[in-house]
PAVO-803888 format. One record per residue (C-alpha): residue in one letter; z, y, x. Coordinates in pm, whole numbers, padded with zeros to 5 digits, always signed. Example, Ala and Ser with C-alpha at 12.3 -4.5 7.8 and 13.67 -1.06 7.14 Angstrom:
a+00780-00450+01230 s+00714-00106+01367 
// end
This chain:
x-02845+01323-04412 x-03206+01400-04273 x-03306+01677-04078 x-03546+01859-04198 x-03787+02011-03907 x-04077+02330-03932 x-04357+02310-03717 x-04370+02356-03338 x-04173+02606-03134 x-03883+02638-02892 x-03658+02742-03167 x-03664+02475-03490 x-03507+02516-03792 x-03268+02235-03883 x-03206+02261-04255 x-02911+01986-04352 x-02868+02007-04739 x-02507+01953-04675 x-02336+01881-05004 x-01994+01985-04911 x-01712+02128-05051 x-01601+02483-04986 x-01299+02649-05134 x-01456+03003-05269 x-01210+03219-05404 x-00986+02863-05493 x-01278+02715-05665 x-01443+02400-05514 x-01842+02457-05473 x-02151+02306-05340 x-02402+02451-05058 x-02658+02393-04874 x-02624+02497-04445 x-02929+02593-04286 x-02852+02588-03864 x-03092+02669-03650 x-03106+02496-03357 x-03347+02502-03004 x-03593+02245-02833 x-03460+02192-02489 x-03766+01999-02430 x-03761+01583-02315 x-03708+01551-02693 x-03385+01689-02690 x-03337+01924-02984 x-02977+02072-03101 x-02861+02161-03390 x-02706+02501-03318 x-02848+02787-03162 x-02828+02747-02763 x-03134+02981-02584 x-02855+03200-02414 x-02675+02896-02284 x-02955+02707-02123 x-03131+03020-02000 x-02829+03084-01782 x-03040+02837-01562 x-03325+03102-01541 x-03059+03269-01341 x-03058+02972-01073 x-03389+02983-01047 x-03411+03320-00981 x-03155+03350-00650 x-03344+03047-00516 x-03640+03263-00552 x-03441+03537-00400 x-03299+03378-00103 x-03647+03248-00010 x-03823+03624-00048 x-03505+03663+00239 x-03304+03873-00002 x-02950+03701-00043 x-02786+04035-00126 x-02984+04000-00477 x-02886+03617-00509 x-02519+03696-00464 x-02576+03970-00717 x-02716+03769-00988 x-02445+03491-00928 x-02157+03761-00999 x-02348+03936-01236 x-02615+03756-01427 x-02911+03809-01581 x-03062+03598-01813 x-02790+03436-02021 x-02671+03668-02323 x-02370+03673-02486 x-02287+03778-02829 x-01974+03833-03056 x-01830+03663-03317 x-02051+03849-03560 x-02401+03779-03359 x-02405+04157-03215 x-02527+04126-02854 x-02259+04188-02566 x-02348+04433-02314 x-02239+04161-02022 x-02399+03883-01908 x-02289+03528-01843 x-02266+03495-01480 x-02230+03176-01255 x-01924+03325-01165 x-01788+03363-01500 x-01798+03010-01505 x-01528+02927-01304 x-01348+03269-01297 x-01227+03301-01686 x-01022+03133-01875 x-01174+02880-02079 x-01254+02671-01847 x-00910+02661-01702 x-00807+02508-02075 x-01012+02223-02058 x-00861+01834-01880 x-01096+01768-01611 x-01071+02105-01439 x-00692+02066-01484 x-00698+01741-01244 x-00945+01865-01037 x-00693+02083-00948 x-00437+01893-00913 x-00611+01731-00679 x-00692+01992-00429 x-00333+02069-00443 x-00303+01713-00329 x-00045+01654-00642 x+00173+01964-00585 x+00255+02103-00938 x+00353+02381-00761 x+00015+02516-00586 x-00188+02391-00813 x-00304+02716-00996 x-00395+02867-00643 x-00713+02627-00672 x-00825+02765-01006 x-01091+03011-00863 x-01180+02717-00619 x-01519+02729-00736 x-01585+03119-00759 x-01435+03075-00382 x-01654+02876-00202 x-01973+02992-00344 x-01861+03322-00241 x-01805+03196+00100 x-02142+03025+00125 x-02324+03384+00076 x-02083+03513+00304 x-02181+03236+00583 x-02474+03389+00796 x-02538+03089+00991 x-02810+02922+00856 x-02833+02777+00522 x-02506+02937+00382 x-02705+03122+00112 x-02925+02805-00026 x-02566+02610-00021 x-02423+02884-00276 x-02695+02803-00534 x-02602+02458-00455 x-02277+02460-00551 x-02320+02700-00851 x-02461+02435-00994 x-02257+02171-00862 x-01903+02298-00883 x-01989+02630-01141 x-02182+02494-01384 x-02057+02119-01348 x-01709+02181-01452 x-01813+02428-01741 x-02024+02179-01922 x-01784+01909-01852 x-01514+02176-02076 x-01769+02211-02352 x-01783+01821-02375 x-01377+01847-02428 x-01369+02162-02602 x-01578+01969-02873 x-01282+01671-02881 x-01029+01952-02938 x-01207+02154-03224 x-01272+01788-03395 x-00939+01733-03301 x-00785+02041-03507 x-01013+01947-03831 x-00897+01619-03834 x-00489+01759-03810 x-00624+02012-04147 x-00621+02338-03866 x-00710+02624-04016 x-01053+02716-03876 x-01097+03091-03938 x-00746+03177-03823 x-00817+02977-03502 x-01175+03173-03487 x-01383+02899-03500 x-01720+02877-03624 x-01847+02680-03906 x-01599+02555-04158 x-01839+02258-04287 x-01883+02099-03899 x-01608+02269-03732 x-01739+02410-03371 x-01762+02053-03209 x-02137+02032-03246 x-02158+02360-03098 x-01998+02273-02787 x-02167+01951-02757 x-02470+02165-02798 x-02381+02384-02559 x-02332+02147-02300 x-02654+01972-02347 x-02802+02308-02287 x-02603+02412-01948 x-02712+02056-01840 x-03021+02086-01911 x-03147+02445-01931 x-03485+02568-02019 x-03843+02375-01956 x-03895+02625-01746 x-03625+02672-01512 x-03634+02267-01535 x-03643+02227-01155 x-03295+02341-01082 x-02960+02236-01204 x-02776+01958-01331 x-03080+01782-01495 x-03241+01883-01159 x-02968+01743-00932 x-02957+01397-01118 x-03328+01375-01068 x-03339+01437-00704 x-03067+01242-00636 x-03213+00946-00832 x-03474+00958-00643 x-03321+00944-00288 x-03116+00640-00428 x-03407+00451-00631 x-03192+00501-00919 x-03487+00602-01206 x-03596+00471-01487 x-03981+00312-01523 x-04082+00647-01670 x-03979+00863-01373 x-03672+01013-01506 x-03347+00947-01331 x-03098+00683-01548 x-02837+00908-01510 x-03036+01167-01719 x-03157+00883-01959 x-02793+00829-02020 x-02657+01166-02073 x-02949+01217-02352 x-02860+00890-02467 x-02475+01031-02523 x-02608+01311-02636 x-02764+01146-02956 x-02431+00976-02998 x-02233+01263-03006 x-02517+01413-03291 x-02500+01109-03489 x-02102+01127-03468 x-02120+01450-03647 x-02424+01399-03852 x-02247+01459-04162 x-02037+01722-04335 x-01654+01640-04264 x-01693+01430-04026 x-01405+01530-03843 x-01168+01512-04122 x-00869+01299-04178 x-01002+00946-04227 x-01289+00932-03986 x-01296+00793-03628 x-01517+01079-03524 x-01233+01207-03245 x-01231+00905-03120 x-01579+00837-03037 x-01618+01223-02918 x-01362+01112-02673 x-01558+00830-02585 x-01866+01033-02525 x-01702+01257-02328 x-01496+01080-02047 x-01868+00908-02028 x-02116+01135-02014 x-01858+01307-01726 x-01860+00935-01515 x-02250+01005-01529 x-02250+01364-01422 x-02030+01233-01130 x-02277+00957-01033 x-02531+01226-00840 x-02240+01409-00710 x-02136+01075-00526 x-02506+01019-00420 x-02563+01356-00248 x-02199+01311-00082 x-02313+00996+00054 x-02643+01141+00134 x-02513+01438+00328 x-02281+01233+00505 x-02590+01026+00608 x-02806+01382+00745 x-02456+01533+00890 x-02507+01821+00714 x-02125+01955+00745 x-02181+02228+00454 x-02305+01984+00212 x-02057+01777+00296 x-01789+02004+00241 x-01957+02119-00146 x-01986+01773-00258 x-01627+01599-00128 x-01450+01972-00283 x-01671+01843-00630 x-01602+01451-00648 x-01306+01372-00399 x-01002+01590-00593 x-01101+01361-00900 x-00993+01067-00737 x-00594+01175-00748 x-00554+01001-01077 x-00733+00632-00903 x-00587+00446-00610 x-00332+00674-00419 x-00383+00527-00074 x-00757+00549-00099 x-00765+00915-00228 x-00534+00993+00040 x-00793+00869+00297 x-01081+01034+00158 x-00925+01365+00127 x-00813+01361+00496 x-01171+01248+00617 x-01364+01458+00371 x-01106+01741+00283 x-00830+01894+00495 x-01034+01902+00799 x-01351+02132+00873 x-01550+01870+01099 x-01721+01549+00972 x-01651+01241+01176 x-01949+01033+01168 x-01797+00731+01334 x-01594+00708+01023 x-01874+00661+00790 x-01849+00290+00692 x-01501+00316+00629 x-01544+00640+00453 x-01843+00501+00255 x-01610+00177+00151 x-01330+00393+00058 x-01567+00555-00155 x-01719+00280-00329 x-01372+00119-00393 x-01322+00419-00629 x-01647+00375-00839 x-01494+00124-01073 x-01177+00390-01143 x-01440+00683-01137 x-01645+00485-01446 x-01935+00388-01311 x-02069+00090-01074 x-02251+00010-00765 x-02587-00094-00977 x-02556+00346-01097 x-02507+00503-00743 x-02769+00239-00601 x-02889+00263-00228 x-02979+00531-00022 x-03358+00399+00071 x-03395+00686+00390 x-03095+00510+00547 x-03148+00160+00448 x-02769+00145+00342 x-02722-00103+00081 x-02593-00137-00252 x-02246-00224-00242 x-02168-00539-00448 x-02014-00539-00798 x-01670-00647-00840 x-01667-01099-00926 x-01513-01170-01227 x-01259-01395-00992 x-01208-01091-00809 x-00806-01148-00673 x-00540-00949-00846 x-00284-00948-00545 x-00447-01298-00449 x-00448-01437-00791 x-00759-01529-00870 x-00855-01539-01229 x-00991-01812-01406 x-01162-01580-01680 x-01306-01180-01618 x-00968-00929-01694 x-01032-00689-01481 x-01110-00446-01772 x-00759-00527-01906 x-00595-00487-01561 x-00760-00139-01549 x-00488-00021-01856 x-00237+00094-01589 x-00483+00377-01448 x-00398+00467-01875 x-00041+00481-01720 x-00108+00700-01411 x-00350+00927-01585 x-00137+01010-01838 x+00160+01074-01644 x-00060+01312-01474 x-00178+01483-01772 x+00194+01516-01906 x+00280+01669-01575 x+00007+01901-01588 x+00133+02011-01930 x-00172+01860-02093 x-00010+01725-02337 x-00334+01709-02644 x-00547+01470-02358 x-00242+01255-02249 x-00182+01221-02678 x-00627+01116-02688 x-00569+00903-02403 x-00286+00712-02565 x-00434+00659-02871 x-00812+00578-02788 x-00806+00453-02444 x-00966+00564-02173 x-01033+00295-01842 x-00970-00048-01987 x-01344-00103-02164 x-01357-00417-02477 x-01585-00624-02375 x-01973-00616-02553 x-02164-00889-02512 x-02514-00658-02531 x-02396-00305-02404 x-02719-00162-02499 x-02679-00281-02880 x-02307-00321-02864 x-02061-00039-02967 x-01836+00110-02709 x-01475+00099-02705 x-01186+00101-02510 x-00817-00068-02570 x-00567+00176-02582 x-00201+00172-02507 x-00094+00269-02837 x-00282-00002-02967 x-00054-00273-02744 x+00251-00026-02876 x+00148-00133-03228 x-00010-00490-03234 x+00142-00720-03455 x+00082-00978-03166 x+00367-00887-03025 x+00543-01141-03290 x+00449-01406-03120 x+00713-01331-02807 x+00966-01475-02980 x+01301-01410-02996 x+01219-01077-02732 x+01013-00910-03023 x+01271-00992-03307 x+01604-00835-03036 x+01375-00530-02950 x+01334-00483-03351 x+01639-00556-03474 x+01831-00304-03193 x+01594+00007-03205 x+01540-00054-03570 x+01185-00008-03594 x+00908-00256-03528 x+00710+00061-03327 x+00972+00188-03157 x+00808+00223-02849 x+00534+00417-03044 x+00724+00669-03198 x+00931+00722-02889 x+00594+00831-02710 x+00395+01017-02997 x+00759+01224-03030 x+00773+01266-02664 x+00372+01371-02660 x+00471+01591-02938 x+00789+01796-02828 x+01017+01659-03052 x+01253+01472-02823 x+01522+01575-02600 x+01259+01628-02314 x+01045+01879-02470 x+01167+02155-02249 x+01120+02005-01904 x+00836+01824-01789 x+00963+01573-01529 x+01170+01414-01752 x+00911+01402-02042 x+00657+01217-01772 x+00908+00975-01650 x+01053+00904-01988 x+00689+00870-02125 x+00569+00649-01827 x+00856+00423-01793 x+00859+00374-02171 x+00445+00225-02142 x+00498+00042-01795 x+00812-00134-01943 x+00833-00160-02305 x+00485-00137-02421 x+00305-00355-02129 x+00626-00575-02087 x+00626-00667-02475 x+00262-00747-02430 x+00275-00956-02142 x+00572-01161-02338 x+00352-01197-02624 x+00057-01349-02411 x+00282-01554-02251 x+00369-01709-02571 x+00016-01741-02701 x-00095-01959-02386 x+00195-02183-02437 x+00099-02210-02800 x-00237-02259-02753 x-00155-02591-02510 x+00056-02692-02771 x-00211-02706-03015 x-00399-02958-02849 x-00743-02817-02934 x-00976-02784-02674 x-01174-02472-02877 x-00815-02274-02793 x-00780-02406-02427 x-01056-02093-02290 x-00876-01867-02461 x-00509-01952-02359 x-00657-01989-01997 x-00798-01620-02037 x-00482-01506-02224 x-00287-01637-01904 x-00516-01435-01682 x-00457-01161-01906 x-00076-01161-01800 x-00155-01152-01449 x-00382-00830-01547 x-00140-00639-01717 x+00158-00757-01476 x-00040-00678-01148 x-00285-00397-01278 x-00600-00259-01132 x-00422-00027-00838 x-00310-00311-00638 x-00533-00503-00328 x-00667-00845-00362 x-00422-00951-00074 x-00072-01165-00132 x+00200-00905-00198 x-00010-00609-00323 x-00073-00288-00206 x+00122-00199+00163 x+00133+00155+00000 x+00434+00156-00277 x+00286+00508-00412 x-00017+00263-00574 x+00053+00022-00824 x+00189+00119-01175 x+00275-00200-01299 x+00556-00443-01275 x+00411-00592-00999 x+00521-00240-00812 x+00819-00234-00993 x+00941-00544-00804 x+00802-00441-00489 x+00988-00065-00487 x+01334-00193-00573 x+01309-00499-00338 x+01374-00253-00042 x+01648-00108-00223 x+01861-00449-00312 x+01719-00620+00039 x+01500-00895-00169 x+01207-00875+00009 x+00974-01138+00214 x+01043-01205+00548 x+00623-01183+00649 x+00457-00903+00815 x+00362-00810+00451 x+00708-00725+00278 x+00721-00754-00104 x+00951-00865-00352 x+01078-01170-00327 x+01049-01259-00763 x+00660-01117-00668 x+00628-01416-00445 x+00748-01708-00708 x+00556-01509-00988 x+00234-01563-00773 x+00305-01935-00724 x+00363-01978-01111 x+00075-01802-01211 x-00105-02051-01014 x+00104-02325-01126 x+00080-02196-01532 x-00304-02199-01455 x-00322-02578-01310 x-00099-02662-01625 x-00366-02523-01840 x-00626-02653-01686 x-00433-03034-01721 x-00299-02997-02072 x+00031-03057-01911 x+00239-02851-02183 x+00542-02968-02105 x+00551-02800-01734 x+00397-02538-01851 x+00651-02428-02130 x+00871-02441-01806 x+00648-02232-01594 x+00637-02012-01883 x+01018-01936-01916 x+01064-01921-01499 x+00851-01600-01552 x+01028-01494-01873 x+01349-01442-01619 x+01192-01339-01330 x+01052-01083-01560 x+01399-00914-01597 x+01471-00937-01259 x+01323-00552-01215 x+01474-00429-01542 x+01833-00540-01451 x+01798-00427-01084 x+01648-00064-01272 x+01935-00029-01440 x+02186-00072-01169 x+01981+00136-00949 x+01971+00405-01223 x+02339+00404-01269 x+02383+00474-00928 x+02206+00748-00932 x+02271+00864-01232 x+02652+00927-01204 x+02657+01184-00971 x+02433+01415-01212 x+02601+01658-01488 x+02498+01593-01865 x+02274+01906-01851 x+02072+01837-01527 x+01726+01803-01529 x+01654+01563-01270 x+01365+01264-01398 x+01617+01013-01294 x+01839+01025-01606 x+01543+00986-01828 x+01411+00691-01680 x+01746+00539-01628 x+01765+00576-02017 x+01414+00422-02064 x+01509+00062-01830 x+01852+00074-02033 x+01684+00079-02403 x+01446-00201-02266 x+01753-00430-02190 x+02018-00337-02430 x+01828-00558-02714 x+01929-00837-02491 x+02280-00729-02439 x+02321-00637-02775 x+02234-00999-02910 x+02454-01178-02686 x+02742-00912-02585 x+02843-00614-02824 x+03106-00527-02573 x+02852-00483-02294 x+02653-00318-02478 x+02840-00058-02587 x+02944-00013-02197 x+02569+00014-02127 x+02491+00288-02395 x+02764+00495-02296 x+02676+00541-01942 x+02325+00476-01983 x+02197+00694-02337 x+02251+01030-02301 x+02526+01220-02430 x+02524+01611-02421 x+02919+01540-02444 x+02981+01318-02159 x+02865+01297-01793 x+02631+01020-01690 x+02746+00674-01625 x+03077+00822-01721 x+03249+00445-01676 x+03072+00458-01317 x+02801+00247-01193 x+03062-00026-01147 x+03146-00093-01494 x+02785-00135-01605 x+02757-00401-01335 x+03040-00542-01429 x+02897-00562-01775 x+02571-00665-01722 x+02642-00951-01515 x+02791-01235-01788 x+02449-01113-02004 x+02244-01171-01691 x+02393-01532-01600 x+02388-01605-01940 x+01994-01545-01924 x+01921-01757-01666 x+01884-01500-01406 x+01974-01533-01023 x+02195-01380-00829 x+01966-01428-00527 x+01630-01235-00691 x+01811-00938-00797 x+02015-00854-00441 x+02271-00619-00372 x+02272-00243-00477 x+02465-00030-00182 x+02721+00112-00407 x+02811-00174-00665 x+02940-00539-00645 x+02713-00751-00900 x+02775-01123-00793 x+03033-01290-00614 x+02881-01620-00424 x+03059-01817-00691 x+02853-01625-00967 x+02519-01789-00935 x+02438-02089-01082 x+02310-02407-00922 x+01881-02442-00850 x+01898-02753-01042 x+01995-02623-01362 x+01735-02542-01663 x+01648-02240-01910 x+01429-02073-02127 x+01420-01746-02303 x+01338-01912-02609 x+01713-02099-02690 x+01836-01715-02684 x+01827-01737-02994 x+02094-02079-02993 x+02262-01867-02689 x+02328-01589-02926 x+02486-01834-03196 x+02739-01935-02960 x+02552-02307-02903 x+02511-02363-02549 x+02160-02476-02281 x+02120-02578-01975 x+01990-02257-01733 x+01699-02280-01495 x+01751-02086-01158 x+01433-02008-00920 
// end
């Protein structure tokens, strides 16, 4: 469809001969939608009507003006008040209020929207319970800028109008346009909802909308967002060869996606990927807008201006809750809980800071260097870069990045954001597919539900056949989640326990399936002899450390010091090896099965590298077992716990002991119904009987033939204060040998020799 466009003109008429069908009275009928839409100027036109929104910028313009005529009584009053931005009802009569700055951050739409959610949650430092005392954080401290009379405290309120005010609004409208596209594609009905436009639904609106708050009018041009990126790109040598700062180049860029997304009637109906790619947009174009937010903190943090400092850590720091938990941690006691900057802090600061680019979604090459200062450019992450010192042969650092997926969704279930934790599932979010020209390239991201549903997974074999044949359904793990995203599972009424079911359910059924299904796809690919396969079983080896170790760890042996980081197996192992007293000996405590999995990695990786199949079908089931090391010891753990709780309770605990027990009861279940049935008693919830009714004992006591049977030792999975799992005389000799994949002769009642570790 081509846009048809009259002559010259802020305002241009946009007339789409839209051949779409309306329901009139029952009766399916063509028409033709004229829109009119506005020149924003820089090329940028919409196709819906935005003047009021982008002359809300006039009203920036005009306290500046105000504060430097001396008159910051008339700047505040404009920022509560307004001026220039009108508002109209649902029939196009004008409103008799103004938008206002404040009005921004003060009602409640913005409040509805996923960013502004999490930054909240971060300034309440992860407390569920405060966090809706930061929603008028915004409104707050431009309100206590004015109210500063030292100094600059006026000029600092305009400031962060923009920077907190307006930021976080536009950033809704970006979302607000994935929801509305969101409801067409689920058949919502528009008009009850009161949204505009049955043909397009109100996503291009929004999307319109935000190009406008971003970039306001020609005329009011020199502040803002559009303004800030500029300034900022120029203090960082960050600009394009045409002057204009690559951030803003970017965001117009994503702006013409998000147009061409919905450059045709229906296009967020059932059958299109247009949700999808909105998302994509969005979580985007927001890693841009946070690029000059992360520039001026660094630059104000250069100039010791405490104010500025204060305005830009409150806009960028909370956002780094759902990243690296030690790091955040760091930065918000630096930046955040105290009211004096400590400048003798600043290259540890600054390297805290740039640690969290990659997580944040953009790079060292977009924040650039400062060129007043002379600081540097930090240095992009090698594609070698170690994954708690493994070293990868082949660049997965993209796939390692799926467990911030993991975190951020648990965060968004928490939250109660339960439509952006469902997006984030299905389309992805961190972990970016690789394009070999990113300019010609399209984006995408792998998504968690996509490793939920891959028929890859058939290659772990027999694991994949067990978990299918117990739960019954080849995406079990899927439905389990969409249900639990949904409401429509026993946790729907209390949070905690939908967020640990939910996370526990992609940390060890979804990634664990996938990481067997790699491992068996390297081992294949040696087998085949053929040295076109050899890259990519090298890469899909790497890929196992990725997804095993994830993104949140440190490049050093053992992981992350801090347990509260990692979301992967990896910091599975390391948690529970405190509680069963399987830890290193070293300075550096971790797990014990974390320190053999490192050397076979390595060794798997040699093998590879030799051809030597034969050892490397052996390194390959060593980390099979050492693999269920953390699910057995979960279990155990959980049953502990879990028996001194009443059927009714709502503590997390019984819903992720119920998660570890469905991901090992396929193995019981093949080899021991008896055990099995022990296991689902006291592990699967009954609204009839109490939790672990038999006692923690008796699921020991019937795990532990299962768990000798597979090959696992005594010695990695420890003692659990509370139970008795292995008698000395219960582990079986070093020397013996094993592999996962004669469970299936196991199972027939044939017998195999077991490796131990």
């Amino acid at each position: 469809m081509v846009p048809l466009w009259n002559d010259g003109g802020r305002r241009r008429t946009l007339a789409f001969a839209a051949a779409a069908l309306l329901l009139v009275h029952g009766v399916e009928a063509q028409t033709t939608v004229t829109v009119v839409g506005t020149d924003l100027g820089l090329g940028v036109v919409t196709r819906t009507p935005v003047e009021a929104q982008a002359a809300l910028q006039l009203d920036l313009l005009q306290m500046e003006q105000a504060i430097a005529a001396g008159d910051s009584n008339k700047a505040s009053n404009l920022y509560q008040v307004g001026l220039n931005s009108l508002q109209y009802d649902k029939q196009g009569n004008e409103l008799p209020n103004k938008r206002s700055l404040s009005s921004l951050s003060t009602g409640a739409d913005v409040r509805k929207q996923v960013t502004f959610a999490v930054q909240s949650y971060g300034l309440a430092n992860g407390d569920l319970s405060t966090v809706s005392t930061h929603y008028l954080y915004a409104d707050q401290f431009v309100k206590s800028m004015f109210a500063d009379a030292q100094g600059d405290g006026a000029q600092v309120a305009v400031e962060a109008s923009t920077v907190l005010n307006l930021w976080m609004y536009t950033v809704a409208q970006l979302y607000k346009a994935v929801d509305d596209c969101a409801l067409v594609q689920a058949d919502a009905n528009l008009q009850k909802l009161g949204l505009e436009d049955g043909i397009f639904g109100s996503a291009p609106q929004a999307v319109d909308q935000a190009m406008a708050f971003y970039m306001g009018t020609p005329e009011s041009r020199k502040v803002g967002l559009y303004a800030l990126a500029q300034d900022a790109g120029k203090l960082f040598n960050t600009v394009e060869a045409n002057g204009e700062a690559t951030v803003n180049a970017r965001i117009r860029q994503l702006y013409e996606e998000a147009r061409e997304a919905m450059s045709f009637p229906n296009a967020c109906r059932t059958g299109t990927n247009t949700v999808e790619q909105l998302w994509g947009i969005a979580h985007r174009w927001v890693s841009q807008m946070q690029v000059p937010l992360m520039q001026r903190l660094i630059y104000n943090m250069v100039e010791q201006d405490t104010k500025r400092i204060r305005l830009y850590s409150t806009a960028i720091i909370p956002a780094t809750i759902v990243c690296r938990d030690s790091t955040h941690r760091r930065l918000r006691e630096h930046l955040l809980d105290k009211n004096s900057y400590d400048a003798n802090k600043f290259l540890a600061t600054l390297g805290d800071m740039q640690e969290l680019y990659d997580c944040l979604g953009f790079t060292c090459a977009d924040v650039g260097a400062l060129v007043s200062a002379q600081i540097p450019e930090c240095a992009g992450r090698p594609p070698n870069f170690p994954m708690a010192a493994y070293s990868p042969s082949t660049n997965v650092h993209q796939l390692s990045k799926i467990d911030l997926d993991v975190k951020q969704i648990k965060v968004l279930v928490e939250l109660e954001e339960y439509k952006p934790a469902k997006h984030l599932y299905q389309y992805g979010k961190n972990s970016e597919q690789f394009r070999a020209n990113p300019e010609t390239d399209a984006y995408g991201t792998l998504s968690l539900q996509s490793l939920a549903i891959t028929t890859d997974r058939e290659k772990a074999d027999p694991e994949y056949k067990l978990f299918v044949e117990y739960h019954n359904d080849p995406n079990y793990a899927d439905k389990w989640i969409l249900n639990s995203l949904d409401g429509k599972d026993k946790w729907k009424n209390n949070v905690e326990q939908r967020a640990a079911f939910i996370t526990t359910v992609l940390q060890h059924h979804v990634i664990y399936l996938y990481a067997l299904a790699e491992l068996a796809d390297t081992e294949a690919d040696c087998v085949a002899k053929d040295p076109t396969k050899n890259a990519g079983a090298v890469e899909s080896w790497d890929e196992v450390a990725a997804v095993l170790v994830g993104s949140l760890e440190t490049r050093f042996r053992g992981g992350s010091k801090d347990l509260r980081d990692g979301y992967g197996v990896w910091n599975l192992s390391n948690q529970l090896c405190f509680d069963y007293n399987v830890c290193t000996s070293n300075d550096n405590e971790y797990a014990l099965v974390n320190d053999k999995l490192l050397d076979l990695l390595y060794a798997g990786k040699g093998e590879l590298d030799a051809l030597d199949c034969t050892n490397l079908r052996r390194t390959v089931a060593q980390v099979e077992h050492l693999l269920l090391v953390p699910l057995i010891q979960s279990v155990l753990k959980y049953a502990v716990k879990n028996q001194n709780y009443e059927s009714n309770s709502e503590n997390r605990d019984l819903a992720i002991g119920k998660a570890f027990a469905l991901s090992l009861l396929p193995f019981l279940a093949a080899k021991n119904p008896d055990a099995t049935q022990t296991v689902e008693r006291n592990m699967i919830l009954s609204s009839t009987l109490q939790p672990v009714f038999d006692g923690s004992q008796a699921v020991a006591d019937a795990i532990l033939p299962v768990m000798l049977d597979l090959g696992v030792n005594c010695d990695l999975v420890g003692i659990q204060e509370g139970i008795q799992l292995c008698s000395p005389s219960a582990s079986f000799s070093s020397t013996s040998t094993f592999s996962l994949h004669v469970l299936s002769v196991l199972f027939m009642g044939g017998t195999a020799a077991v490796m131990m570790f």
